[in-house]
C-alpha positions in Angstrom: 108.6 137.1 107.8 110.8 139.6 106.6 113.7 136.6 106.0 111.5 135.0 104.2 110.8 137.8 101.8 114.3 137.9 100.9 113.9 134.4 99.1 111.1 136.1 97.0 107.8 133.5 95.8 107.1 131.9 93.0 103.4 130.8 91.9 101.4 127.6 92.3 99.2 128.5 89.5 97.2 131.9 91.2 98.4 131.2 94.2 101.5 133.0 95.7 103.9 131.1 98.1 107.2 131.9 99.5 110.7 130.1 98.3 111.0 128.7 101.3 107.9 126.3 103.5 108.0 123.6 105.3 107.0 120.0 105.1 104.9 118.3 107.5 105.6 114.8 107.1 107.8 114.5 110.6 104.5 116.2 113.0 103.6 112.7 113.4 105.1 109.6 114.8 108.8 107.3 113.9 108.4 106.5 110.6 105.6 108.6 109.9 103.3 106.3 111.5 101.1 106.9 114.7 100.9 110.0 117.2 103.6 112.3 117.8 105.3 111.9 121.0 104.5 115.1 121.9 101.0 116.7 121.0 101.6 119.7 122.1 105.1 120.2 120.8 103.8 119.2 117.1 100.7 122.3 117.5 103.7 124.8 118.3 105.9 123.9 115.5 103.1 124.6 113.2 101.9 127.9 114.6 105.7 128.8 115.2 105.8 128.0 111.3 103.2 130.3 110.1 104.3 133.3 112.4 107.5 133.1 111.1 106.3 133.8 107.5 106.1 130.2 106.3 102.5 130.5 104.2 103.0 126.7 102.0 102.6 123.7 104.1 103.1 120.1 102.2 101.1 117.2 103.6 99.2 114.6 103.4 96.4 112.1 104.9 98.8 109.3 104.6 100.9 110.6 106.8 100.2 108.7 110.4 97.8 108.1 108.3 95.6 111.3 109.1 97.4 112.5 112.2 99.5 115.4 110.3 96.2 116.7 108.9 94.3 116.5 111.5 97.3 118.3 113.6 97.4 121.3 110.9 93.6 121.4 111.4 93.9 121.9 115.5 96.8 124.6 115.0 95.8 126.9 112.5 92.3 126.7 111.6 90.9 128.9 110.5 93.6 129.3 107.8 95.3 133.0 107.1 94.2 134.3 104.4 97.3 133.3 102.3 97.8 130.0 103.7 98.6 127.3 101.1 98.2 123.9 102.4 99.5 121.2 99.5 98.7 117.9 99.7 99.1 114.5 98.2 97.5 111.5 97.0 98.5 108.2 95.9 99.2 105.6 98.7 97.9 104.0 101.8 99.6 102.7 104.9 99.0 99.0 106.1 98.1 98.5 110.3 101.8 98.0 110.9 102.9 101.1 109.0 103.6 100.2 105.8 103.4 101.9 102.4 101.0 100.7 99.2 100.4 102.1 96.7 96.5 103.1 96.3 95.8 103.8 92.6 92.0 102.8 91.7 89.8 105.5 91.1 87.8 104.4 94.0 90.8 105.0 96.4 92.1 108.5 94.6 88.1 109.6 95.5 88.1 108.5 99.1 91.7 110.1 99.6 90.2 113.7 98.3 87.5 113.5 100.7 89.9 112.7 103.2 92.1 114.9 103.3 88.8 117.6 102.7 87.7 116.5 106.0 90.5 115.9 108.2 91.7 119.4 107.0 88.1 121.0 107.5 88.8 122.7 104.1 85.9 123.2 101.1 88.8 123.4 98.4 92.3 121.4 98.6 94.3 124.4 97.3 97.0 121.7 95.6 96.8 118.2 95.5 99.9 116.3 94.2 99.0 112.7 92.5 102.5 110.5 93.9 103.3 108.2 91.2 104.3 104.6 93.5 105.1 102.5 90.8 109.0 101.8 90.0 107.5 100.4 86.7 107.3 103.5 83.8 104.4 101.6 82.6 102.3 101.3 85.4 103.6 104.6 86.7 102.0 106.0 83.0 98.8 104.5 83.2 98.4 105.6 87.2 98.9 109.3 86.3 96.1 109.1 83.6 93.8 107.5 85.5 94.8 109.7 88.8 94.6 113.0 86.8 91.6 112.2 85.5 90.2 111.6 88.7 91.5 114.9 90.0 90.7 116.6 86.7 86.8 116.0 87.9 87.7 116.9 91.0 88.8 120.5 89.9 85.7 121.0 87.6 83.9 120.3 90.2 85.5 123.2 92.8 86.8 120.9 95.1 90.4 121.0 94.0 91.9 124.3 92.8 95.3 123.1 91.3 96.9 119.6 90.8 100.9 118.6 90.9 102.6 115.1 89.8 105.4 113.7 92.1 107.8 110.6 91.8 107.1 111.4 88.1 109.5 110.9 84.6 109.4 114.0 81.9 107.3 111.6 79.8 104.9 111.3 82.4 104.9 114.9 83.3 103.9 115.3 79.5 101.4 113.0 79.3 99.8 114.9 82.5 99.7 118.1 80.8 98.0 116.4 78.1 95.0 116.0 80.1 95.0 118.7 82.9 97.4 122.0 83.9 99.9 121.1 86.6 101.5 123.9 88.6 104.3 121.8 90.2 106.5 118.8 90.6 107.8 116.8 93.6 110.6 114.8 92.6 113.5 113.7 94.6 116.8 116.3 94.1 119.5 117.9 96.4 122.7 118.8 96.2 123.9 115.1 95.3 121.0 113.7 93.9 120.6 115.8 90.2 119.4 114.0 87.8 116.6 116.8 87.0 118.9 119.4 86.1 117.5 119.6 82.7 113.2 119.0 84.2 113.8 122.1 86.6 115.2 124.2 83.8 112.5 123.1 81.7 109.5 123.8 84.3 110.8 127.0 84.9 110.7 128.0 81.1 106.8 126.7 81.6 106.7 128.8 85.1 106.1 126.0 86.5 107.4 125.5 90.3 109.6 122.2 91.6 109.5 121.2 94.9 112.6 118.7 95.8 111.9 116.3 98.2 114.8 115.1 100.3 116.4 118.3 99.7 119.0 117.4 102.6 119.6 113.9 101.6 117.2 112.1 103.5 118.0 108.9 105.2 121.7 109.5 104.3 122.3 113.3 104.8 124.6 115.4 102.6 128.2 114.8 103.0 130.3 116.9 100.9 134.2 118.2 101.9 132.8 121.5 99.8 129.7 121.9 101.4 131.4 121.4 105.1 134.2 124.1 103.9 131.0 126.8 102.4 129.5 126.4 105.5 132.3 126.9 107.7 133.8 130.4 105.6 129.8 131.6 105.7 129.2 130.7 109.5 126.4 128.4 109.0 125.7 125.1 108.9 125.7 122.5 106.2 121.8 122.1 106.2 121.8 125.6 105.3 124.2 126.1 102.6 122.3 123.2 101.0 118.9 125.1 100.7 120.2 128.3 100.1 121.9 126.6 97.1 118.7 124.7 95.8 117.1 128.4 96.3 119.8 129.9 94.3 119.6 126.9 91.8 116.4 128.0 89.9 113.9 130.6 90.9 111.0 127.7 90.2 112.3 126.0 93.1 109.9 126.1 96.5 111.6 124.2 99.6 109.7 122.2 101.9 112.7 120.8 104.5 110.7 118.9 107.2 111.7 118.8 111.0 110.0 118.3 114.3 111.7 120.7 116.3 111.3 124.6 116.3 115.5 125.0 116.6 115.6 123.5 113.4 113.0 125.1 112.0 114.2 128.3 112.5 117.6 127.0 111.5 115.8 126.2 108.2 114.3 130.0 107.7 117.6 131.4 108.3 118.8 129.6 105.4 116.3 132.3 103.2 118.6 134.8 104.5 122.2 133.5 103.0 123.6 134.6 99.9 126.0 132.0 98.7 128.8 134.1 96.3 129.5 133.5 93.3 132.8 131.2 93.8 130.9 129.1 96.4 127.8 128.1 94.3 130.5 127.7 91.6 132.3 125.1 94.1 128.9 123.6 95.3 128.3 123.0 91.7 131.2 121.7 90.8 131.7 119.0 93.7 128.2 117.8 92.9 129.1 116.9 89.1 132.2 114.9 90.5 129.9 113.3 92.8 127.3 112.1 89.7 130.7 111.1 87.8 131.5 108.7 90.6 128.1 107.1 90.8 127.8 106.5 87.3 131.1 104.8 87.2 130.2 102.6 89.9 
């Protein structure tokens, strides 16, 4: 915990988190689909998670769909005290694992419920409403009609604070038009930056952003600077690249995902780097070439 304490927290509207969490979506099977391979294994990541200081978990009941709840449930309920447990709706998975989006008003309800449920929880302390649509105009009209569904949902008690992810600036504005948001999940790392100027922005608003792929996803992170940072600091590339998204803006909350405890505490070590001054400098630097290249392409 004490590493942990070294990235400092940040606020999801009155609730405190630390910089650096962890994300759930690999507790359940390949491709998020299905069971974990082992049970067991999964249950020990999570406890091993929270005793190491970790107190926001991202989820959601489309993962597996329902196993990664229903895991977080079997490990650490009853919650600590200062648990935050974030979650999503947005989508639904098809019988042979894939992805839809699930958008009606009758399907944002039913996935409240059911992540209420499969959590055992009387309040979802953050739900995020995942924009699906690669269309800005659908995309739009989903996030009124989703935040309006959550909107009643928080009146109501059963939703304490609301996020938007996948989303544009215009559609983060439109949101705040109808309801407060306390954070953003949008796709960013150390190669992937087009929100340079929305994470500024939010943190002017003190509002938190949570990058998803923060290591590059499907295609990890390869960077001749990054390799050379983490060889001069003794660590590995994974994490140089959080401690730099931790250094990037103090509105940035991590939630790197893994199935094995190694990597997680590989992952809460990264809280305890400080990157000097030249390297972030470098880091920076090699990812504005990188944006160059792609946009020349």
């Amino acid at each position: 915990m004490r590493i942990l304490e070294r990235s400092g927290t940040f606020q999801l509207g009155d609730l405190s988190v630390r910089r650096l969490g962890y994300g759930a979506m690999h507790l359940s099977g390949p491709g998020v689909f299905g069971p974990p391979k082992d049970r067991g294994a999964a249950l020990a990541l999570l406890r091993q998670a929270v005793a190491s200081g970790v107190n926001h978990i991202d989820t959601s009941d489309y993962y597996g769909p329902h196993i990664t709840n229903q895991l977080i449930r079997e490990a650490l309920h009853p919650y600590p005290d200062d648990l935050v447990i974030a979650t999503k709706i947005g989508a639904r998975r098809g019988n042979d694992g894939s992805v839809f989006a699930a958008s009606s008003p009758e399907e944002l309800i039913q996935a409240v419920y059911d992540n209420l449920r499969n959590l055992d929880v009387d309040v979802l302390d953050v739900v995020n409403l995942r924009n699906m649509f690669d269309d800005t105009h659908r995309g739009g009209e989903f996030i009124e009609v989703g935040l309006t569904v959550l909107a009643d949902f928080q009146r109501r008690g059963l939703v304490r604070h609301i996020g938007l992810s996948n989303v544009t600036p215009v559609q983060i504005a439109a949101g705040r038009r109808i309801c407060g948001i306390v954070c953003v999940q949008n796709h960013y790392n150390l190669e992937q930056r087009i929100d340079d100027g929305l994470i500024d922005s939010l943190a002017n608003d003190q509002i938190a952003y949570v990058p998803f792929c923060p290591l590059g996803g499907l295609e990890p992170l390869k960077s001749s600077t990054l390799s050379r940072v983490a060889r001069f600091l003794n660590a590995t590339t994974a994490q140089i690249a959080l401690a730099w998204l931790l250094r990037r803006a103090p509105n940035t909350l991590l939630i790197p995902g893994t199935s094995s405890i190694s990597h997680l505490r590989e992952n809460i070590a990264a809280a305890e780097l400080v990157l000097p001054d030249a390297a972030v400098e470098a880091l920076n630097a090699s990812a504005s070439v990188g944006l160059s290249s792609s946009e020349n392409e």
